[in-house]
C-alpha positions in Angstrom: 8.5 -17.2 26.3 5.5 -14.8 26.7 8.1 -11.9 25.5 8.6 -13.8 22.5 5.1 -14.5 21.1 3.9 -10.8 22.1 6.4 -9.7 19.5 3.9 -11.5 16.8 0.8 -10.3 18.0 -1.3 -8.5 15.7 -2.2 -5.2 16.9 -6.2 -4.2 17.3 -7.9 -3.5 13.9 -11.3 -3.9 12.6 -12.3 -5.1 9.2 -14.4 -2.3 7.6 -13.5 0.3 6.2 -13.8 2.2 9.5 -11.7 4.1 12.3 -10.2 2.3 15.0 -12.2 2.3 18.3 -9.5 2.5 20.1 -5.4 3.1 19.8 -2.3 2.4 21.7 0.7 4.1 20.4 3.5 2.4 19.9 5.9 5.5 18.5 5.6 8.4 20.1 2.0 10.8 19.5 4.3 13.6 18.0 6.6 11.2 15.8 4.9 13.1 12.6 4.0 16.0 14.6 3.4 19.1 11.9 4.0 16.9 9.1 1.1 16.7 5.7 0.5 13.4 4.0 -0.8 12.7 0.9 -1.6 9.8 0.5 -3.7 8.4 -2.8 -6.0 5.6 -2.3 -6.9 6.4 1.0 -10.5 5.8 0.7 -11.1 1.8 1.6 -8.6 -1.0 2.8 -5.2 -0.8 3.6 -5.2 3.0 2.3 -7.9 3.6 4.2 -6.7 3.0 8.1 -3.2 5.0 6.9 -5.0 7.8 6.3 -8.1 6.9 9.0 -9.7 8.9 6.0 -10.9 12.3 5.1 -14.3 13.2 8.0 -13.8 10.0 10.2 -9.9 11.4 10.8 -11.0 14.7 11.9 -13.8 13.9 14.2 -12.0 11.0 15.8 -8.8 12.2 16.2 -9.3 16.5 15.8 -6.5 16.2 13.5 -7.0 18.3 9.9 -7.4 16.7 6.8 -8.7 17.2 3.3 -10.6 14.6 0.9 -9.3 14.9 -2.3 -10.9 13.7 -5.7 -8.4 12.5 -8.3 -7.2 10.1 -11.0 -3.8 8.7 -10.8 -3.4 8.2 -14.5 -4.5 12.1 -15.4 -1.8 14.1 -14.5 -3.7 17.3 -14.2 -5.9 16.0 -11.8 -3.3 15.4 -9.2 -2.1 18.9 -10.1 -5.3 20.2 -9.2 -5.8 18.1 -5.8 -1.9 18.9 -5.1 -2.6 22.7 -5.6 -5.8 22.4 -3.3 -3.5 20.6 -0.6 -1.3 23.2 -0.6 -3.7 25.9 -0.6 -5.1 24.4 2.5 -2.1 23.0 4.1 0.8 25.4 2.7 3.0 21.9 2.8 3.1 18.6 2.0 5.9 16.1 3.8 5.2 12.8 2.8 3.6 11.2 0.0 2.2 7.5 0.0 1.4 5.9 -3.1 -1.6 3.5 -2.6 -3.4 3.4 -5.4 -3.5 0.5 -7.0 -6.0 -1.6 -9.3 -6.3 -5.9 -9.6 -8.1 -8.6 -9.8 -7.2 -12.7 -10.2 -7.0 -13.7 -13.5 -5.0 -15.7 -15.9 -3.0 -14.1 -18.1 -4.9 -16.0 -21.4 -7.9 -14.5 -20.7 -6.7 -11.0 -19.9 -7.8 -8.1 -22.6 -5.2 -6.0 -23.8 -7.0 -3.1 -22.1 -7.4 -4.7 -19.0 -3.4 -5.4 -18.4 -2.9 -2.0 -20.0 -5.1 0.2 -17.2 -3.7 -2.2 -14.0 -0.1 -0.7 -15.3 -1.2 2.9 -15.9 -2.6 2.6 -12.0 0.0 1.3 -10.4 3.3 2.0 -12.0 2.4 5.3 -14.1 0.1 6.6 -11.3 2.9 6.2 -8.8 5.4 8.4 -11.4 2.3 10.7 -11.9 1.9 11.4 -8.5 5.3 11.1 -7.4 6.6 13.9 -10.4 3.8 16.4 -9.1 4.9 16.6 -5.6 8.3 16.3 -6.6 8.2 19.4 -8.2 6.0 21.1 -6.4 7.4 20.5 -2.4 9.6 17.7 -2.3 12.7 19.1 -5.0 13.1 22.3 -2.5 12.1 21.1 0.8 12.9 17.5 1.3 10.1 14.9 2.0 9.8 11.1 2.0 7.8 8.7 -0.2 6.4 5.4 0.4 5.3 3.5 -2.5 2.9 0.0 -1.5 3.7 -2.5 -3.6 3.7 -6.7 -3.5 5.8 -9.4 -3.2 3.5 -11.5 -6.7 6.9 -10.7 -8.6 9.3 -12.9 -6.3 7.9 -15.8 -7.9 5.9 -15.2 -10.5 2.6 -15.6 -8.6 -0.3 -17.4 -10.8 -3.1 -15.4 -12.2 -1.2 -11.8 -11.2 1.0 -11.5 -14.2 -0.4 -7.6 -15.0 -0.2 -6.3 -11.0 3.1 -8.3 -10.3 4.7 -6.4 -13.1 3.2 -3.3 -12.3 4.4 -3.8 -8.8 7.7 -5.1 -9.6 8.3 -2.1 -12.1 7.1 0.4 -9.0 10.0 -1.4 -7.2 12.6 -0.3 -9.7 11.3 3.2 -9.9 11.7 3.4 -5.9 16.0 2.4 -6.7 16.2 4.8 -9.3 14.0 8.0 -7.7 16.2 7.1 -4.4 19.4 7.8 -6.5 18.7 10.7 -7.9 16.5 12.5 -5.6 18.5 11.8 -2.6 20.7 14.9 -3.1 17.2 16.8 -2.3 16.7 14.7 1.0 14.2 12.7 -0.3 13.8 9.2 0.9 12.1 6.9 -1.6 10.6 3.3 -0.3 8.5 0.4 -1.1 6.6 -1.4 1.6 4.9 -5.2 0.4 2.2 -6.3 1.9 1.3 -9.9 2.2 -2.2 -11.1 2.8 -3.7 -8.4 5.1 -7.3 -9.1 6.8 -10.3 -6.5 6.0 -8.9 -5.5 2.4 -10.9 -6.6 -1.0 -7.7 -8.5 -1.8 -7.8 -10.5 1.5 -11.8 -11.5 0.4 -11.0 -12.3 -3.2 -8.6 -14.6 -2.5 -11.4 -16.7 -0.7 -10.8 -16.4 2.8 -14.1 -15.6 3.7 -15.2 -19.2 2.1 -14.5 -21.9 4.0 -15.3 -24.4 1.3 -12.1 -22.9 -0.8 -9.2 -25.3 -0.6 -7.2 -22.3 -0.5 -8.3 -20.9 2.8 -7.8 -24.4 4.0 -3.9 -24.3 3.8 -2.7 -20.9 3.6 -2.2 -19.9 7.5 -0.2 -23.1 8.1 2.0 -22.4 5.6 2.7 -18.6 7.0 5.6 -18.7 8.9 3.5 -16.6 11.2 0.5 -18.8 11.0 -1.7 -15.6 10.7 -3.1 -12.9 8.3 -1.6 -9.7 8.4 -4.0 -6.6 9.6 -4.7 -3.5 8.1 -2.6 -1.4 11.2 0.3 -3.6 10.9 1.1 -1.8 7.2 0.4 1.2 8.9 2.5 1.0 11.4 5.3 0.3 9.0 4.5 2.7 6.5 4.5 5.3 9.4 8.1 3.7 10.2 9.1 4.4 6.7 7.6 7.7 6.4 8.7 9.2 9.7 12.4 10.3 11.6 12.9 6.5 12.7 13.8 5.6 9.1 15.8 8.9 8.6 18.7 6.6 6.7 16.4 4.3 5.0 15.8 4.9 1.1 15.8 3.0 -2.0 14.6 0.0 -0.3 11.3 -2.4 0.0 10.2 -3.4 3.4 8.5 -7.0 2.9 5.5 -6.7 5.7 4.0 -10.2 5.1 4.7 -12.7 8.2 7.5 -14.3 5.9 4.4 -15.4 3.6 6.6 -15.2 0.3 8.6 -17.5 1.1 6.8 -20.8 2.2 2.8 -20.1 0.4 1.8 -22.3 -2.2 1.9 -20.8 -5.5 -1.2 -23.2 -6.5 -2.4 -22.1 -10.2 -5.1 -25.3 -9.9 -6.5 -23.9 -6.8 -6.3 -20.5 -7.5 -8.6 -20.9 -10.7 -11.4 -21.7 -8.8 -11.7 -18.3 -7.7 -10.0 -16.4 -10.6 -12.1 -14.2 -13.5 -11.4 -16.1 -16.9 -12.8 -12.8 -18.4 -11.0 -9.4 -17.8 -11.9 -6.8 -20.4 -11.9 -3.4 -18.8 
């Protein structure tokens, strides 16, 4: 029995937006040994402990890295970071599209403007960034992408109707680039998150007030009976990125405790804590 529930235990994390104290490998060290990443969004949350960003990564860990500034929706920008990368690294392996925008919020009360920039982060960011490296390392040498997504499509979650379809159009995009850059040995991948502990996501949606109805419910109704942590989407983005998943493409990997498919899709409850206002 004990073997059984220490195959659902979460693994160490913290909730800020800081390095791990401490680490046990579960792959091997040298799984991604000489391999680059680039990996956009990397500063905060989930993007933040796959990358264990920019200063904190080097003097915790001695490995190299290089903090890029860039915007997903200006193509030359992400020309200009690439190029830097490159001059610094002379490769890049792997590419991880995490940058992503949202907020809860109806659709009725979303601007034009507001629905409008969520897609241009999400789904045209992911092209943007994905057609740079694409033709600048991956369309010769190979590489591997891993796109984060969401599972708000599979049901047409409430008050997410601008990042569900941004998400669920980054899905598509992973079939299709899988298909036709697969002759260049590139894998292409989503991974989904569910609700994962330390991320603005995970503290919109309440769970840091107890008063919320939401919070009340929500972990009994988790197959797993738990949040997700940030490490446990690392862990399987570094599955997706590295040799392990060297036959895996054109795929999402659903990391969410089997949340999708028993949470309450509660549009009542979920306007308590929604923004009836989004104008960016």
């Amino acid at each position: 029995m004990s073997q059984l529930s220490s195959a659902c235990q979460p693994p160490p994390d913290v909730d800020t937006d800081d390095c791990l104290l401490e680490y046990s490998y579960l792959f091997s060290p040298d799984i991604l040994k000489g391999k680059v990443a680039f990996i956009t969004g990397g500063g905060s949350g989930i993007g933040f402990r796959i990358a264990e960003a920019a200063k904190k990564l080097s003097s915790a860990t001695g490995q190299q890295c290089l903090p890029l500034t860039l915007d997903v929706r200006q193509p030359q920008t992400i020309l200009a970071a690439v190029d830097e990368a490159l001059k610094e690294f002379a490769r890049i392996d792997i590419l991880v599209n995490n940058a992503a925008g949202n907020f809860l919020c109806p659709a009725s009360a979303l601007s034009f403007n507001a629905y409008k920039t969520v897609i241009e982060i999400d789904t045209l960011g992911t092209f943007n960034v994905s057609k740079v490296l694409y033709e600048k390392c991956f369309r010769d040498h190979g590489g591997a992408i891993v796109n984060i997504t969401a599972t708000l499509s599979y049901r047409g979650q409430a008050l997410q109707v601008h990042a569900g379809t941004a998400k669920a159009a980054v899905d598509a995009m992973t079939k299709h680039l899988a298909v036709e850059w697969g002759p260049n040995n590139i894998r292409v991948n989503s991974l989904a998150p569910g609700p994962i502990s330390g991320t603005e996501g995970y503290r919109r949606l309440g769970k840091e007030h107890p008063s919320n109805s939401l919070s009340d419910n929500i972990f009994c109704t988790i197959p797993l009976h738990r949040a997700g942590n940030k490490t446990e989407i690392a862990h399987s983005v570094l599955y997706l990125a590295s040799p392990l998943a060297s036959y895996v493409t054109g795929t999402t990997l659903v990391v969410d405790g089997g949340s999708w498919l028993t949470s309450p899709n509660d549009f009542p409850a979920l306007l308590g804590i929604a923004s009836h206002s989004a104008k960016l």
